[in-house]
C-alpha positions as CSV (number, residue, x, y, z in Angstrom):
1,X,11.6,15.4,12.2
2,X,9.4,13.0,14.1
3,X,9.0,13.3,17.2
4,X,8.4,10.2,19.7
5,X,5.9,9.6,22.6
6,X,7.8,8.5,24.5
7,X,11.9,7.9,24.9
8,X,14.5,7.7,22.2
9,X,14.4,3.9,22.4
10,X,10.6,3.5,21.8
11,X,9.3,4.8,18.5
12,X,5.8,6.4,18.7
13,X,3.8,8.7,16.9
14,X,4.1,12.1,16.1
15,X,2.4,14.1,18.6
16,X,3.1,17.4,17.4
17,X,1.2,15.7,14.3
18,X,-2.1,17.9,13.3
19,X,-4.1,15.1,14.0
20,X,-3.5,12.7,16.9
21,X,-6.2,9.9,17.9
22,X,-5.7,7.5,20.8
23,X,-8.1,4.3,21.5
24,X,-7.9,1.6,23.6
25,X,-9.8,-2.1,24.5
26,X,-10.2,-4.5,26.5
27,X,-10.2,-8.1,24.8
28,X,-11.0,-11.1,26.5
29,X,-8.0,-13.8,24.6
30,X,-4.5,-14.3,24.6
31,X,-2.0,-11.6,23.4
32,X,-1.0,-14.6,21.5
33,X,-4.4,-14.3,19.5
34,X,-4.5,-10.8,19.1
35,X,-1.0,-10.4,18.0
36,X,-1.6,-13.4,15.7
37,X,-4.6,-11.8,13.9
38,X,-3.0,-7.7,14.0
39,X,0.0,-9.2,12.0
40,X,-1.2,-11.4,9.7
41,X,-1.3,-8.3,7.5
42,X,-2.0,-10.2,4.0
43,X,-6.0,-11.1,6.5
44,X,-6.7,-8.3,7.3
45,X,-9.3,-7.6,4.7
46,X,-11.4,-11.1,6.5
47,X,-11.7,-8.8,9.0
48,X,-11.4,-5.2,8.7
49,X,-13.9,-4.9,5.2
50,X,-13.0,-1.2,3.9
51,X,-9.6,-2.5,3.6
52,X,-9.6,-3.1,-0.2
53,X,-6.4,-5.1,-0.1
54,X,-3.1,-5.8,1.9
55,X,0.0,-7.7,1.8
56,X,3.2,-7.7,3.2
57,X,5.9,-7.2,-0.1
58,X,9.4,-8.3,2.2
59,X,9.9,-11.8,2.8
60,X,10.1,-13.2,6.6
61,X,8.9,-12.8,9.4
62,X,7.9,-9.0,9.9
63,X,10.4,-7.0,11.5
64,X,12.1,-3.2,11.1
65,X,12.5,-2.3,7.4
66,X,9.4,-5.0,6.4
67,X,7.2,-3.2,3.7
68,X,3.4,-3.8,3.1
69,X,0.9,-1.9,0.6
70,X,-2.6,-1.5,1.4
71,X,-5.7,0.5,0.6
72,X,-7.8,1.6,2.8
73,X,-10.2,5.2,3.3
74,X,-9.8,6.0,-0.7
75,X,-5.7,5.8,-0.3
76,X,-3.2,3.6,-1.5
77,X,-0.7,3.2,1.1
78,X,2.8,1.9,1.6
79,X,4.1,1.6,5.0
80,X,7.6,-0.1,6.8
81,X,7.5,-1.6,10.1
82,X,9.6,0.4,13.3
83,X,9.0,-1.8,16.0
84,X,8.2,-5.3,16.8
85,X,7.8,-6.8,20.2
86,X,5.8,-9.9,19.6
87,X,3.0,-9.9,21.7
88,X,3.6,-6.4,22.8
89,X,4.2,-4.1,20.8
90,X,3.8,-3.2,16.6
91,X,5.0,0.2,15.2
92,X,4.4,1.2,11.6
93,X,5.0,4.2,9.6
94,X,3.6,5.0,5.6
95,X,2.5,7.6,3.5
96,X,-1.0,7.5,1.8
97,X,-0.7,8.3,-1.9
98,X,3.1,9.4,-1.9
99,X,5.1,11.3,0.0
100,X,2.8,14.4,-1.1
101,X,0.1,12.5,0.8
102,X,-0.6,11.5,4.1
103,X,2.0,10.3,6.9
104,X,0.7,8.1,9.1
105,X,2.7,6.9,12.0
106,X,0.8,3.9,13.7
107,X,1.0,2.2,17.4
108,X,-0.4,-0.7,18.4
109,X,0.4,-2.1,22.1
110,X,-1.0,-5.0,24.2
111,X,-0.8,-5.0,27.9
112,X,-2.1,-8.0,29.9
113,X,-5.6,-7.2,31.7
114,X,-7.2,-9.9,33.9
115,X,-8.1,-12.7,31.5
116,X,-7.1,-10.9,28.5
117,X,-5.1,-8.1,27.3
118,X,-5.7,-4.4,26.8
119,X,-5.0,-3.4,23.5
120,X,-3.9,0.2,22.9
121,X,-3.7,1.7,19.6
122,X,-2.7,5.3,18.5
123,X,-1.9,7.1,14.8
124,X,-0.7,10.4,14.0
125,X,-1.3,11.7,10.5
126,X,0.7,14.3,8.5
127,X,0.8,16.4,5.7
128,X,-0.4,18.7,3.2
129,X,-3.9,16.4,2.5
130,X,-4.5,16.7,6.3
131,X,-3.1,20.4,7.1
132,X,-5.7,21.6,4.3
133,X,-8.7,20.0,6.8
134,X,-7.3,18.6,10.1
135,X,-10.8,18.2,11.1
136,X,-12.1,15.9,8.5
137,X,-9.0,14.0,9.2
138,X,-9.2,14.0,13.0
139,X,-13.1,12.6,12.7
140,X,-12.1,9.9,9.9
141,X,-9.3,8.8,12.0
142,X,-11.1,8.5,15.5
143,X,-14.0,6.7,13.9
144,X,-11.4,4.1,12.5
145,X,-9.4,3.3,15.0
146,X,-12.4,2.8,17.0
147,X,-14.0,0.7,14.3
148,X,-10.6,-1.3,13.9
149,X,-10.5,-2.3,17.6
150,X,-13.7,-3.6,18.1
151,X,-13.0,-5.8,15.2
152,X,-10.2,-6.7,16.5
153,X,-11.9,-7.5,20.2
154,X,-14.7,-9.2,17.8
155,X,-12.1,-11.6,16.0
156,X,-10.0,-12.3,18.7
157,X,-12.7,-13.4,20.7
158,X,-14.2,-15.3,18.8
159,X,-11.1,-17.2,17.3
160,X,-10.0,-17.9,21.5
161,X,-14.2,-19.7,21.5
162,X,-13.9,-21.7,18.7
């Protein structure tokens, strides 16, 4: 059973989850911006590069129940949308190579912060893959979400100059 981070109305990760990683930022644009650019899923490889491919499969806008497929660190992954509070918050959840594989439950929250917005992000990950070497997972994961943010900052900031 998952458990949430918070209440029963907000879905969160997993934090009983062997491997937990929690990151956060400060970007200097418009949640606008940022939330534009974090869900335009099927763009994400213009600016996240080890993400081989990704597209959202369910037509519409993206809301609870929306499926995308993506690759990224070696795994093929499918994952369907929780939550969506545009310009506040995106919840996803998806295995990594089948339900054998790796659950990841992903977070992503924006907060206004002076002239910008603070961008929060945190993943819990699942499963026999990451039970056999939590560690390895726990490094992997910390260094991506890390990586993932800055880009983010990067891309944001740059789309709210030009």
């Amino acid at each position: 059973m998952m458990k949430n981070i918070t209440d029963a109305d907000e879905a969160g990760i997993d934090v009983s989850a062997p491997v937990v990683s929690r990151h956060s930022v400060t970007v200097t644009a418009s949640a606008d911006t940022v939330w534009r650019i974090l869900t335009d899923i099927d763009a994400w490889t213009t600016w996240l590069p080890e993400i081989l491919y990704a597209r959202v499969e369910t037509a519409g806008q993206l809301a609870p129940g929306s499926v995308f497929r993506w690759s990224a660190a070696g795994m093929d992954i499918e994952s369907t949308i929780v939550q969506v509070r545009p310009q506040e918050r995106l919840v996803w959840r998806g295995y990594g190579d089948g339900p054998d594989g790796v659950l990841g439950v992903h977070v992503w929250a924006l907060t206004p912060a002076g002239d910008g917005v603070e961008v929060s992000t945190e993943e819990s990950f699942a499963g026999p893959p990451v039970d056999a070497d939590p560690a390895l997972f726990q490094e992997g994961l910390d260094a991506t979400l890390a990586s993932w943010l800055e880009r983010l900052k990067r891309t944001a900031e740059a789309a709210t100059v030009s």
